[in-house]
SEDREN-462194 format. One record per residue: chain; x, y, z of N, C-alpha, C, O in turn. Coordinates in steps of 0.2 Angstrom, whole numbers. Layout:
<recs>
{"A",{X,Y,Z},{X,Y,Z},{X,Y,Z},{X,Y,Z}}
...
</recs>
This chain:
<recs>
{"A",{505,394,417},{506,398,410},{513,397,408},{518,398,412}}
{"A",{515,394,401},{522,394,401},{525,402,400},{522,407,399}}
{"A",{532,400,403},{535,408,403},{538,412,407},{543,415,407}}
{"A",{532,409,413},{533,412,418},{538,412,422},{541,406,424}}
{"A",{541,417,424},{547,415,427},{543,413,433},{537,414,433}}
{"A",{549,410,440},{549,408,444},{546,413,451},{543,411,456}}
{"A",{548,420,450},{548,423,456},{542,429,455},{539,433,459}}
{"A",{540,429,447},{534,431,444},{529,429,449},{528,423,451}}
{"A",{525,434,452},{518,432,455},{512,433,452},{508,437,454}}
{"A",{511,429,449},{505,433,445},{499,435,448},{497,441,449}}
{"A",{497,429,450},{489,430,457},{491,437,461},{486,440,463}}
{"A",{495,438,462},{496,444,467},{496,450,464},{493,454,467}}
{"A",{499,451,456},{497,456,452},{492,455,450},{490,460,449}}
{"A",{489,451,447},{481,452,444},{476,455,450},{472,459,450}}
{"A",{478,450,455},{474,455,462},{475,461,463},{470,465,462}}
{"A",{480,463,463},{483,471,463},{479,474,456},{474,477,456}}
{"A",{482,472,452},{477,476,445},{467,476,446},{463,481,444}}
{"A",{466,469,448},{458,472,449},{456,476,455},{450,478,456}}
{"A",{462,478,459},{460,482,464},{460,490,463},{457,494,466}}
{"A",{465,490,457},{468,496,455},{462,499,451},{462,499,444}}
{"A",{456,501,455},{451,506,451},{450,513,450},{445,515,447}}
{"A",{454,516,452},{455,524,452},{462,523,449},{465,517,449}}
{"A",{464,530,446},{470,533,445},{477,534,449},{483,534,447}}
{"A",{474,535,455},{481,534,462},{483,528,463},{489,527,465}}
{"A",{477,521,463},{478,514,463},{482,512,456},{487,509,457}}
{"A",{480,513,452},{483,511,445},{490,517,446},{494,512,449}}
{"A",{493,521,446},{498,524,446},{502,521,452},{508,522,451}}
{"A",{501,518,459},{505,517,464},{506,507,462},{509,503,465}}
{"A",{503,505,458},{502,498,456},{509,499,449},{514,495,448}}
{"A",{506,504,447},{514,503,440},{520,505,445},{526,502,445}}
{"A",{519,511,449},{526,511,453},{529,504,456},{535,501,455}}
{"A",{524,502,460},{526,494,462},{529,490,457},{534,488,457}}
{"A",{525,489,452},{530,484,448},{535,488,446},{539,485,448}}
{"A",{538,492,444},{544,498,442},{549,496,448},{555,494,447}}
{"A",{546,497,455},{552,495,460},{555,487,458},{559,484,455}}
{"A",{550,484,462},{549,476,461},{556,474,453},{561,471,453}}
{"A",{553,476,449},{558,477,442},{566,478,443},{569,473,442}}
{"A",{568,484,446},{575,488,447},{577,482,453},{581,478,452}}
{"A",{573,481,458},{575,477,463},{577,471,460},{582,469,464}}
{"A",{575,465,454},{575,460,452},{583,461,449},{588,457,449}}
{"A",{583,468,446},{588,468,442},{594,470,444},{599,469,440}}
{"A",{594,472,451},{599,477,455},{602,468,458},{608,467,459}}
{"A",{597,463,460},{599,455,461},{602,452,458},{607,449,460}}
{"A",{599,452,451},{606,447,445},{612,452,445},{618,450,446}}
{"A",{612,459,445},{618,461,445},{625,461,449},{630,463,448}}
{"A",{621,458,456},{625,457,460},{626,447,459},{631,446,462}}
{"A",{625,444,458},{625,436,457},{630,439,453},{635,437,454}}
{"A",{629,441,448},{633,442,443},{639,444,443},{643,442,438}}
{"A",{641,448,449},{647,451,453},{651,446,455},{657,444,454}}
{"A",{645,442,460},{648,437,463},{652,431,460},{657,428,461}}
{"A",{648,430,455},{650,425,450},{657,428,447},{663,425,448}}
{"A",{657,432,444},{664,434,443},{669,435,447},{675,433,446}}
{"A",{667,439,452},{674,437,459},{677,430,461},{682,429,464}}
{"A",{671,426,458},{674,419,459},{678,417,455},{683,413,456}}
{"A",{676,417,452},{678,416,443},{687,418,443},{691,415,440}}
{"A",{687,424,446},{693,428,446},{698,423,452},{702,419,451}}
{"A",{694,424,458},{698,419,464},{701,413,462},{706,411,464}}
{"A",{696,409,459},{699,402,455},{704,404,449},{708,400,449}}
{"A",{703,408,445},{709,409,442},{717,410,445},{722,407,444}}
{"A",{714,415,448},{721,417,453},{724,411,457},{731,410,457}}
{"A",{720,408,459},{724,399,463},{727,395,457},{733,395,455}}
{"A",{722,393,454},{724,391,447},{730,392,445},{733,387,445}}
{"A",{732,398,443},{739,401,440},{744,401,446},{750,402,445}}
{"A",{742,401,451},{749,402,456},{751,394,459},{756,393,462}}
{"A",{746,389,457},{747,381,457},{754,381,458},{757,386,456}}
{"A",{757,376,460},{761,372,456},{762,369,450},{758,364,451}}
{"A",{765,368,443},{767,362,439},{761,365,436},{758,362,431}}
</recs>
């Protein structure tokens, strides 16, 4: 499917979705994707961290170079 991200599983959630035939399955299936969600996002925010700590490190070398 175009679109798709890379870490998206679909086969695993459409499994999950056909299995979710009551109310406590459908409600514990939105939570999972909710965690799964926070958890992806609590990841970039940290690469993102990272990236700029480096970003900042080579600066600092950078400016304190010689010449």
């Amino acid at each position: 499917m175009p679109g798709q991200d890379a870490e998206f599983d679909y086969r695993r959630y459409q499994q999950l979705l056909a299995d979710a035939v009551d109310d406590s399955k459908r409600l514990a299936f939105i939570e999972l994707l909710i965690q799964e969600r926070a958890k992806e996002r609590l990841q970039a925010q940290r690469a993102s961290d990272r990236m700029a700590m480096t970003v900042a490190t080579i600066t600092t070398v950078l400016a304190s170079a010689p010449g």
